[in-house]
MARTI-387293 format. One record per residue (C-alpha): residue number from 1; x negated, y negated, z negated. Coordinates in steps of 0.5 Angstrom, whole numbers, plus 500, padded with zeros to 3 digits. Each point is the difference from the previous one (the first is absolute). Last residue first. Layout:
<rec><pos>NUM</pos><px>X</px><py>Y</py><pz>Z</pz></rec>
...
! end
This chain:
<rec><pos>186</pos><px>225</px><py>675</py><pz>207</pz></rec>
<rec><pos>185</pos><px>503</px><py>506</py><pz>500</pz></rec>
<rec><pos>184</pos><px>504</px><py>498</py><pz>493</pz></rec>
<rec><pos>183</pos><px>503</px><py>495</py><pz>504</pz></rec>
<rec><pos>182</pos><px>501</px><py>504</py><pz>506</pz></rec>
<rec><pos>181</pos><px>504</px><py>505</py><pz>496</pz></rec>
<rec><pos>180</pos><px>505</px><py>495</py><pz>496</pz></rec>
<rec><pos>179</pos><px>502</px><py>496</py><pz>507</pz></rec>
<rec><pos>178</pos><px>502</px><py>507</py><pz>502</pz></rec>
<rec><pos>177</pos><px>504</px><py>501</py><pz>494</pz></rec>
<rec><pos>176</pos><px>503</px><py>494</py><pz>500</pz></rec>
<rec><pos>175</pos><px>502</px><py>501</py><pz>507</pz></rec>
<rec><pos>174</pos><px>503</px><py>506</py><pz>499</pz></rec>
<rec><pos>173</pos><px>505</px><py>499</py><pz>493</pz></rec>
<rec><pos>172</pos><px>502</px><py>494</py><pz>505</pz></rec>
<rec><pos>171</pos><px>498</px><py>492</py><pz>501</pz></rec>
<rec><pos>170</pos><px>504</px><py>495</py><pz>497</pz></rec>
<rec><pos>169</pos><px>499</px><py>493</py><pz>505</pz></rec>
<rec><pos>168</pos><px>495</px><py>494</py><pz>498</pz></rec>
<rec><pos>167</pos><px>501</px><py>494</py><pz>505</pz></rec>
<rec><pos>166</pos><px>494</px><py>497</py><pz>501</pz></rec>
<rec><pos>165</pos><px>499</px><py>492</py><pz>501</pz></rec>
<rec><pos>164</pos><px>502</px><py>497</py><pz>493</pz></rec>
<rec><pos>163</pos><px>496</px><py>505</py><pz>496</pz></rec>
<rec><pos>162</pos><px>494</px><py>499</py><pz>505</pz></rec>
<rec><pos>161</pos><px>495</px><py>498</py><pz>495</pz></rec>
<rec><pos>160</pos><px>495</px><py>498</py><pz>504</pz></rec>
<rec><pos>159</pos><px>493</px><py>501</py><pz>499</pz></rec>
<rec><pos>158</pos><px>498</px><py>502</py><pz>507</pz></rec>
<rec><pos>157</pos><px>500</px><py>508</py><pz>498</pz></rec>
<rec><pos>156</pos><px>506</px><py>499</py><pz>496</pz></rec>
<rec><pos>155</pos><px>503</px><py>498</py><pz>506</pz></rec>
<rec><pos>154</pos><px>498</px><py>505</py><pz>504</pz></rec>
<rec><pos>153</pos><px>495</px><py>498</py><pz>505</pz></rec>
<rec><pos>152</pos><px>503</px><py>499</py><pz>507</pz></rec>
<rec><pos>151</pos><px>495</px><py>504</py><pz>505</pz></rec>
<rec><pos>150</pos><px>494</px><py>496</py><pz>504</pz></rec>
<rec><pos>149</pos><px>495</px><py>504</py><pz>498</pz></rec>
<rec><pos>148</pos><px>503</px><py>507</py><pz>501</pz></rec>
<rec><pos>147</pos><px>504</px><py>503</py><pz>493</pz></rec>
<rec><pos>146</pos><px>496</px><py>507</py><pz>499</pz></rec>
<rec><pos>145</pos><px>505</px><py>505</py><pz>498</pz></rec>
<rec><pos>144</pos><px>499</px><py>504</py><pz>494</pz></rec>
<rec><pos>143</pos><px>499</px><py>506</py><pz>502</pz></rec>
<rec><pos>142</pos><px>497</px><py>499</py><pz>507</pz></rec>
<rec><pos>141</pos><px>503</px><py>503</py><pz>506</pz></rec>
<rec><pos>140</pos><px>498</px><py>505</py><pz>505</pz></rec>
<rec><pos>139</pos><px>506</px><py>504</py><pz>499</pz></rec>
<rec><pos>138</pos><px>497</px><py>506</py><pz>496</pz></rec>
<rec><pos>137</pos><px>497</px><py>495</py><pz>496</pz></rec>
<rec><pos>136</pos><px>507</px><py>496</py><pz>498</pz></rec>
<rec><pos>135</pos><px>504</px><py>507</py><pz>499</pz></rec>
<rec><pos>134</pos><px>494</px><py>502</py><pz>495</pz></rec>
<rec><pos>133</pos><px>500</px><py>493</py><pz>497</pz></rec>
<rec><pos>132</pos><px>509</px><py>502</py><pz>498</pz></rec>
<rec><pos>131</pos><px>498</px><py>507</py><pz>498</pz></rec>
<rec><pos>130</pos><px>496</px><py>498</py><pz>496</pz></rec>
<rec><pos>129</pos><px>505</px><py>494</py><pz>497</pz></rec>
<rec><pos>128</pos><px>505</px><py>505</py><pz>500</pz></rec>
<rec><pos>127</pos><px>495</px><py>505</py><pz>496</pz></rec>
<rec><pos>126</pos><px>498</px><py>495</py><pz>495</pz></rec>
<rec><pos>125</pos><px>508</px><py>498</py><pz>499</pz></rec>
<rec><pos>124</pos><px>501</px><py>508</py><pz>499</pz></rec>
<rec><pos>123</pos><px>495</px><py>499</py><pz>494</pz></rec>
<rec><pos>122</pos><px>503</px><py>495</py><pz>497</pz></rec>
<rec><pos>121</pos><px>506</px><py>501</py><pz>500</pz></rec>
<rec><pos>120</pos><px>499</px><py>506</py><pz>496</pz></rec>
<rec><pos>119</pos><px>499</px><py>498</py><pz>494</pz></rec>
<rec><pos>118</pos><px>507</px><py>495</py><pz>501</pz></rec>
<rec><pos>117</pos><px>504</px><py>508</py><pz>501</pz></rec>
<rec><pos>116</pos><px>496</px><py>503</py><pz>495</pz></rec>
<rec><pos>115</pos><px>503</px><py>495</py><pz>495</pz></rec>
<rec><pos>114</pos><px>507</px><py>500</py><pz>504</pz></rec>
<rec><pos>113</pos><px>500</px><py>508</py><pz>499</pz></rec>
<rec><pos>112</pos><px>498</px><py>499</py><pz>492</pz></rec>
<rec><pos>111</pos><px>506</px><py>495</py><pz>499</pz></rec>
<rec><pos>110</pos><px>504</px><py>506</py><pz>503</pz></rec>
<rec><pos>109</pos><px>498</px><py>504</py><pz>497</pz></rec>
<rec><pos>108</pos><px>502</px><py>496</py><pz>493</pz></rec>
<rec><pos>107</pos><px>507</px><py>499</py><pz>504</pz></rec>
<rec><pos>106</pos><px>501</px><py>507</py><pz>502</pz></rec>
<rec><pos>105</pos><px>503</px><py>501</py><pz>492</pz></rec>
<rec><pos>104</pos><px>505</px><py>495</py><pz>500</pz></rec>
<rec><pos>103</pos><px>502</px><py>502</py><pz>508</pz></rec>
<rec><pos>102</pos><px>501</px><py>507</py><pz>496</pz></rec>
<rec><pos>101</pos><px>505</px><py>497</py><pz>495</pz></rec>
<rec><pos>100</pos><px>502</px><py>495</py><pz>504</pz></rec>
<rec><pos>99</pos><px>503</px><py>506</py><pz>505</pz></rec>
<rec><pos>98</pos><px>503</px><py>505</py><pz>495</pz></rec>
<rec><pos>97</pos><px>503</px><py>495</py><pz>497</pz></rec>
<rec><pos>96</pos><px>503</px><py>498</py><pz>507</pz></rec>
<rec><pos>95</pos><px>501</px><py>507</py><pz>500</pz></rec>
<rec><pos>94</pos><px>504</px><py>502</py><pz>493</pz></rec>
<rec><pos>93</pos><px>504</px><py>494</py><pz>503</pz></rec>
<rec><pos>92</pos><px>502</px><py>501</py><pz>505</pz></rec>
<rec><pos>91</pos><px>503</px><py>507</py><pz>499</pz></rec>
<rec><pos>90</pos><px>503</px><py>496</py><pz>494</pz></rec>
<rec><pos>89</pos><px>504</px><py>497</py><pz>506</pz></rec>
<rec><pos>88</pos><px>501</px><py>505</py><pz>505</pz></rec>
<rec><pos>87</pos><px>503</px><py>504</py><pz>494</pz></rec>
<rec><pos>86</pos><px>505</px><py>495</py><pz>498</pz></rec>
<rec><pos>85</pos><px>502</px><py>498</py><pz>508</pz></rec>
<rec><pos>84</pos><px>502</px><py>508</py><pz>500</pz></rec>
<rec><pos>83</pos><px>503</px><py>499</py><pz>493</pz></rec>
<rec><pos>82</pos><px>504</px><py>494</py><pz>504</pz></rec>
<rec><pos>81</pos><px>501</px><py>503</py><pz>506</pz></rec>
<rec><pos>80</pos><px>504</px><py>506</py><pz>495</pz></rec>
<rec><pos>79</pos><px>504</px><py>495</py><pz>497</pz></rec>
<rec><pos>78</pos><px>502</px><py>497</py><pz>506</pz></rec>
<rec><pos>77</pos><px>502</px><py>506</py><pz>504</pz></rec>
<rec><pos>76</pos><px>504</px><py>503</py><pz>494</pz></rec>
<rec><pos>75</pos><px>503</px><py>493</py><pz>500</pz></rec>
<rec><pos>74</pos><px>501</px><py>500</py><pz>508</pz></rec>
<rec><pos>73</pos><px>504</px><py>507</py><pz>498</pz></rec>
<rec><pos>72</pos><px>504</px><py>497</py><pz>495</pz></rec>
<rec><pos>71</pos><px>502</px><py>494</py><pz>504</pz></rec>
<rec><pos>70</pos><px>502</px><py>505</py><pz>505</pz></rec>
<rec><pos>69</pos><px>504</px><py>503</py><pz>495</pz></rec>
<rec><pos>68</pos><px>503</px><py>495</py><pz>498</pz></rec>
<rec><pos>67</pos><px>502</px><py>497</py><pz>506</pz></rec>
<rec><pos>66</pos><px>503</px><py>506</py><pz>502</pz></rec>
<rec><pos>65</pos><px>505</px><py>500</py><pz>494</pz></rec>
<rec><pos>64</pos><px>502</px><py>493</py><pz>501</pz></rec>
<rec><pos>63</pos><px>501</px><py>501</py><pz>507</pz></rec>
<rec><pos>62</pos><px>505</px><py>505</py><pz>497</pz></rec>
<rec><pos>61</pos><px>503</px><py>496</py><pz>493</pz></rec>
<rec><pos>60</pos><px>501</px><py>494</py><pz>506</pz></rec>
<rec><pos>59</pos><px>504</px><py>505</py><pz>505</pz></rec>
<rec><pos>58</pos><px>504</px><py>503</py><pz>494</pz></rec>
<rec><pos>57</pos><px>502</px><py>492</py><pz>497</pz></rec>
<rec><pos>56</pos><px>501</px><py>497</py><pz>508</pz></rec>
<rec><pos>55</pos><px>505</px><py>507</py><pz>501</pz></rec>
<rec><pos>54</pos><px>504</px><py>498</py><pz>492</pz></rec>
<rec><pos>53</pos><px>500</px><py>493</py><pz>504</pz></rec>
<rec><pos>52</pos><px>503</px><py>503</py><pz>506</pz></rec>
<rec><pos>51</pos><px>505</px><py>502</py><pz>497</pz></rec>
<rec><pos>50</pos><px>502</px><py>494</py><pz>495</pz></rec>
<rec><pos>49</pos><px>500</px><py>496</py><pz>506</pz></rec>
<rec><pos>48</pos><px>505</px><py>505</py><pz>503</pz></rec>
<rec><pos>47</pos><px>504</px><py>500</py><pz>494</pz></rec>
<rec><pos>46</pos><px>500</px><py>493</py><pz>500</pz></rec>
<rec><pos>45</pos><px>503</px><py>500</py><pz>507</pz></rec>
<rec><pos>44</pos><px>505</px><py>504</py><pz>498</pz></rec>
<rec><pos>43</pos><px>502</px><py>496</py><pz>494</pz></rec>
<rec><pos>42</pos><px>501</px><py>494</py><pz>505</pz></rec>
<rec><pos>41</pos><px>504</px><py>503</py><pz>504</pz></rec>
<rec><pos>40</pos><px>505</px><py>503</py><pz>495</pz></rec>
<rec><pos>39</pos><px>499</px><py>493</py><pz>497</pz></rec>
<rec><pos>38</pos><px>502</px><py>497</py><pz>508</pz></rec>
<rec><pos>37</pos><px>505</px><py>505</py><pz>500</pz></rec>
<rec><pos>36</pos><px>504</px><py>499</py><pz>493</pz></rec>
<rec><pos>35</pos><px>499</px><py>493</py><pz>501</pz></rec>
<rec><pos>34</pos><px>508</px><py>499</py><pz>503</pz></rec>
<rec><pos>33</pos><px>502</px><py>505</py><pz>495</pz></rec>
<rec><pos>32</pos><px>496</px><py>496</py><pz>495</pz></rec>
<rec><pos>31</pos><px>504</px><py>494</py><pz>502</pz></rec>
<rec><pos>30</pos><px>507</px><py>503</py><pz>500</pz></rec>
<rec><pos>29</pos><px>498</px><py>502</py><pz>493</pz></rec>
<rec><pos>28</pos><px>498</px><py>492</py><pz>497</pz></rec>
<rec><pos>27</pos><px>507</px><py>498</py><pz>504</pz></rec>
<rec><pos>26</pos><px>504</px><py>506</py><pz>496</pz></rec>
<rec><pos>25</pos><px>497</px><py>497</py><pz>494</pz></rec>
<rec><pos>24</pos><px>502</px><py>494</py><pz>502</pz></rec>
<rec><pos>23</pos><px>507</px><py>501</py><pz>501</pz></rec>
<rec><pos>22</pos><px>500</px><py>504</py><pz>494</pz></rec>
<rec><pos>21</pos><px>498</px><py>496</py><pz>495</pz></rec>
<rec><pos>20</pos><px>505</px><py>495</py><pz>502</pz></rec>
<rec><pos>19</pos><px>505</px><py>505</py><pz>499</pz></rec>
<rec><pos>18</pos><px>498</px><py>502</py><pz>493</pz></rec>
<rec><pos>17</pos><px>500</px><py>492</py><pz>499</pz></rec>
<rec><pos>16</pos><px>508</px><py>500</py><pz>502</pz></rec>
<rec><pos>15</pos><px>501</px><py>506</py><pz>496</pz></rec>
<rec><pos>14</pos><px>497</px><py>497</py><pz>494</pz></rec>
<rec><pos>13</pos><px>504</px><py>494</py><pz>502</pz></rec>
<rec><pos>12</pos><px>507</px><py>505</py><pz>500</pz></rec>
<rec><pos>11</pos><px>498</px><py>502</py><pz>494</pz></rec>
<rec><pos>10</pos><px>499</px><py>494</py><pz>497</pz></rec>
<rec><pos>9</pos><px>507</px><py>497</py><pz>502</pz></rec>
<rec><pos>8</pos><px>504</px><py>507</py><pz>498</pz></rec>
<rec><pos>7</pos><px>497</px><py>499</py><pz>493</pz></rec>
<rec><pos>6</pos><px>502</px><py>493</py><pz>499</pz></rec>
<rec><pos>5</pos><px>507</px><py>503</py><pz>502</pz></rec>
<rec><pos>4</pos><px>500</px><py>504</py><pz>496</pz></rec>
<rec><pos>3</pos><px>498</px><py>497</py><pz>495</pz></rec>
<rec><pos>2</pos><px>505</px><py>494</py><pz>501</pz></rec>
<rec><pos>1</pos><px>506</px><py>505</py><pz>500</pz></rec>
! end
């Protein structure tokens, strides 16, 4: 009987150990049946999120499409301007190669005007300065003026130098022109 009852001891402790894995499974279960609503909720709330990511994704593949063509469009309007711009440019130049081109050309007549120009000075100086001793003589004056006895002499008249006492200012395109004349008229 030794063997029986040493068989009866490990059943009755396997039956202990069985029993205590019960009890604590029963307790894992009870606190799933607990949490059963809050993981019904939560799966729920995933679900919604899950929703509205799936909407965020075609919303975002929509603005996505009409940005796209919007860029295309400006990008056809880009290129189109730049080929715009392209010719503009090489319009450009063939004409200011056109221009240093005839300006190139222009400059020996150019020369040849600036020299009929410097001969012609003088003469114009000489009709000036005629004109000049025809205005004096129709007003009663003498062309040059005669200074009265007790009038200042000039300072190189006087002998004096007078570059500290005069102040030199730049006369104009007329004013030489003129001084030219009445020189020569002299």
């Amino acid at each position: 009987m030794n063997v029986m009852l040493i068989v009866e001891i490990v059943v009755v402790v396997l039956l202990i150990g069985t029993f205590g894995m019960c009890l604590v499974l029963n307790r894992r279960l009870g606190n799933l049946r607990a949490n059963q609503d809050e993981m019904r909720r939560l799966i729920g709330e995933f679900d919604k999120a899950l929703a509205k990511a799936r909407h965020g994704v075609a919303d975002l593949k929509a603005v996505s499409a009409a940005v796209d063509g919007a860029h295309e469009e400006r990008m056809k309007q880009a290129k189109a301007i730049r080929e715009e711009l392209g010719f503009m440019i090489d319009t450009a130049d063939r004409l200011a190669d056109r221009l240093a081109g005839e300006a190139a050309s222009n400059r020996p007549l150019k020369a040849e005007q600036a020299a009929h120009a410097e001969r012609a000075v003088p003469a114009r100086a000489a009709n000036v300065a005629a004109a000049a001793v025809a205005a004096a003589a129709s007003a009663g004056m003498q062309f040059p003026p005669k200074r009265a006895a007790n009038a200042p002499q000039s300072p190189a008249a006087a002998g004096d130098t007078g570059a500290g006492r005069f102040k030199v200012e730049p006369r104009s395109e007329a004013e030489r022109e003129l001084l030219m004349a009445l020189r020569q008229a002299r």
